[in-house]
C-alpha positions as CSV (number, residue, x, y, z in Angstrom):
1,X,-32.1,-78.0,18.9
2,X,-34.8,-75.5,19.1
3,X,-33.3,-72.7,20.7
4,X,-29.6,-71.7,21.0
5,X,-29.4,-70.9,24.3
6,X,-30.9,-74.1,25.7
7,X,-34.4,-75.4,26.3
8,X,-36.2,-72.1,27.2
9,X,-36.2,-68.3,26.6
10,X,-34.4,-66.1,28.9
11,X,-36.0,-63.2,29.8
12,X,-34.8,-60.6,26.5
13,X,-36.7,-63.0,24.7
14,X,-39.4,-63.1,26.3
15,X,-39.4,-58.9,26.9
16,X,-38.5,-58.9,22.8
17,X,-41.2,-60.8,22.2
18,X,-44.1,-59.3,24.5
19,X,-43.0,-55.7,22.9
20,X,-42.9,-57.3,19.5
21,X,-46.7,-58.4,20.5
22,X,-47.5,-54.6,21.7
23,X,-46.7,-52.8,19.2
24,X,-47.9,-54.8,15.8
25,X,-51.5,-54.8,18.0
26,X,-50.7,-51.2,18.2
27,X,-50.1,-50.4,14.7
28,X,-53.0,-52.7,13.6
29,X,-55.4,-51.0,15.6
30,X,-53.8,-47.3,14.9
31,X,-54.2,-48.0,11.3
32,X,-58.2,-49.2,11.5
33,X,-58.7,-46.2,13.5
34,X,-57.4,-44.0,10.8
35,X,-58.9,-45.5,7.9
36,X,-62.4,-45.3,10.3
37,X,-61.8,-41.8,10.2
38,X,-60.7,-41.3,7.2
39,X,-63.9,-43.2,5.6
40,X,-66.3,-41.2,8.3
41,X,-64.9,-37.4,6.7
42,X,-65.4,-38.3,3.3
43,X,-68.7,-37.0,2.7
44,X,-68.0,-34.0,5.5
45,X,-66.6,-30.3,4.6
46,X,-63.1,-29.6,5.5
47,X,-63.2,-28.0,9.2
48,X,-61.2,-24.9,8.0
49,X,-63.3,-23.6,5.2
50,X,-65.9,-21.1,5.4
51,X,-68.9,-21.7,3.1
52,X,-69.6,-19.9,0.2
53,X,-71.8,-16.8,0.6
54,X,-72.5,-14.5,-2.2
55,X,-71.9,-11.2,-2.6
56,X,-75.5,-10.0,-2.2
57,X,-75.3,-12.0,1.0
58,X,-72.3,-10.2,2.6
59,X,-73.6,-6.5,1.4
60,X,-76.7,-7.5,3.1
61,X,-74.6,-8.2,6.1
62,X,-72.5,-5.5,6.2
63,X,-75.9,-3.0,5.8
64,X,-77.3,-4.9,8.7
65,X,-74.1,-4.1,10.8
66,X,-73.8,-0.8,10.2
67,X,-71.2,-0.5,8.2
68,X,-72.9,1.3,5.2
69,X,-75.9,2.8,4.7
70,X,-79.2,2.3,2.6
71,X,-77.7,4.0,-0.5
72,X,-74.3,2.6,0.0
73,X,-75.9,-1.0,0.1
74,X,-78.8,0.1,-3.2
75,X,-75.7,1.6,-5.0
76,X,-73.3,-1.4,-4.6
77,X,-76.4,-3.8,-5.3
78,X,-77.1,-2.4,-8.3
79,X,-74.1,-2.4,-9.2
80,X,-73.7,-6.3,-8.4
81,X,-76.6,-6.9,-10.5
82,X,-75.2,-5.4,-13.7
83,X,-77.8,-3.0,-14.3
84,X,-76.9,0.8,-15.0
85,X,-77.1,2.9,-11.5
């Protein structure tokens, strides 16, 4: 005997079955969709960092903002530099 309850499924089996279907469909195609992703960012830069700008580069900023002046920025440059103000 094939079955236990007779010669056909009743209809739990058939529900448990048809979910069972679902959701290994679902998991298979959740999974490639991560790993697609995941493959796609590898060569990318994180979405939360900044990039790297150099000091130089954010005194020239600040001096194009207004936030210091043109011996404020030549005094802090040289000073960046290394040479003796």
């Amino acid at each position: 005997m094939m079955f236990w309850y007779g010669h056909g499924m009743n209809g739990w089996g058939w529900f448990a079955m048809s979910a069972g279907t679902v959701l290994f469909w679902g998991l298979l195609i959740t999974v490639a969709v991560m790993l697609f992703r995941m493959v796609g960012r590898s060569g990318e830069r994180p979405s939360g960092t900044r990039p790297t700008t150099s000091a130089e580069q954010i005194l020239g900023e600040r001096l194009a903002r207004g936030e210091i002046d043109e011996e404020e920025y030549r005094r802090r440059l040289t000073v960046l530099r290394g040479a003796a103000p």
